[in-house]
Every structure is written in C-alpha cells, then in structure tokens.
N, C-alpha and C positions, 0 to 999 in steps of 0.2 A: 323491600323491592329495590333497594336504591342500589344497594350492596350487591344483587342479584345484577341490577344492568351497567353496571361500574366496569368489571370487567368481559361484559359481556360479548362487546366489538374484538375482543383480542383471541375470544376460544370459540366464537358461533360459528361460524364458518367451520371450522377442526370436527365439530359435536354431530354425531350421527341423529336420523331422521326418530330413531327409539329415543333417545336421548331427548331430543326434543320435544317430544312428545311426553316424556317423564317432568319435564321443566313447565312444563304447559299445567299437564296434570297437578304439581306441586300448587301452582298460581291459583288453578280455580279449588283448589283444595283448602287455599290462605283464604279465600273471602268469607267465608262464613266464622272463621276463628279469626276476622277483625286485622288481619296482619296486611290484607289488600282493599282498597276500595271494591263496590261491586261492580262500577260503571267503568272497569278497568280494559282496555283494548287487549288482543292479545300481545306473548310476550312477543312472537317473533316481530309483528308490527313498532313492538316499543325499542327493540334490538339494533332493526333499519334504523332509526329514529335518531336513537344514540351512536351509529356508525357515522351518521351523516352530520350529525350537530358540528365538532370536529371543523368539519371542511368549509362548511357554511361558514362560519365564525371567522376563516380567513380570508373566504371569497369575499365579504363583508366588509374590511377594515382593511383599507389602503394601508393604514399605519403599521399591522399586524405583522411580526417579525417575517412570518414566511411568506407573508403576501409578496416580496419581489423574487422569490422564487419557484411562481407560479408560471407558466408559460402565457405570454404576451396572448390578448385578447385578440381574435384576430377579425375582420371584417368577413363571414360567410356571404353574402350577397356579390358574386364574381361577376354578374350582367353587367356587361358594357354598355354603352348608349349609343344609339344607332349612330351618331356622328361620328362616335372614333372606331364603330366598326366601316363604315364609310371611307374615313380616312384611311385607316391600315388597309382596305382592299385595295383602293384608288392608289396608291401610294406602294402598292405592293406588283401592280399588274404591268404586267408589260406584254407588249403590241409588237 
C-alpha cells in the first residue's frame, strides 16, 4: 500500500474516474489476500491525506526550509472600531 500512495499525489489527479475505480477495486481485492488491512479507509480518502501531509509539515515548522517562502499570515478580521470609524468620518466631513 505504501508503494501504491508514494507516488500517488504526483498522477491522481492526471487518472481517470475508470481508472480510479480499477485502483479502488485492486485495494478491496488485497484484503482478503492479507496484503491490506480490513479496516482500511478508502484509497481516494488515503490519496487526499498524502497530498496534503507535504504542506502540513511546513505550515507547522517555522524552521522548515520553505516555511519563509510561504506568503505572510495575514490578519482576516478587517472591522474597525467604532472610534476610528468615528474619527475618519468626523475628520473627513466638511460643512
């Protein structure tokens, strides 16, 4: 299985829906011949999993080479507070 999701982030995307399907098939074909566990997720679930481990791993470690080539974390919460929406109006109006 391991060998199977190794390269599997690099051509799942590319592999048609038949194709997929054939791969699925192969998996639940391996548990009864011992080559899969039974309580095994499916493969496209395990595929996501391995695409994403990757990125995780550098969101994670400030130290991680490509972590400063990450785009800067930015503050979503753009709400002002009523005082400096206050101010810029008051400050903005003319009479």
């Amino acid at each position: 299985m391991a060998k199977l999701l190794y390269a599997a982030p690099a051509w799942w995307g590319f592999s048609a829906t038949t194709d997929r399907n054939c791969i699925a098939g192969f998996v639940q074909r391996s548990v009864p011949s011992g080559f899969c566990e039974a309580g095994l997720a499916e493969i496209s679930t395990l595929v996501d999993e391995a695409e994403d481990k990757p990125l995780h791993k550098i969101l994670r470690d400030i130290n991680h080479v490509l972590f400063q080539l990450l785009p800067h974390q930015r503050n979503l919460y753009f709400r002002q507070s009523i005082q400096d929406i206050k101010s810029i109006s008051y400050g903005q109006l003319t009479v």
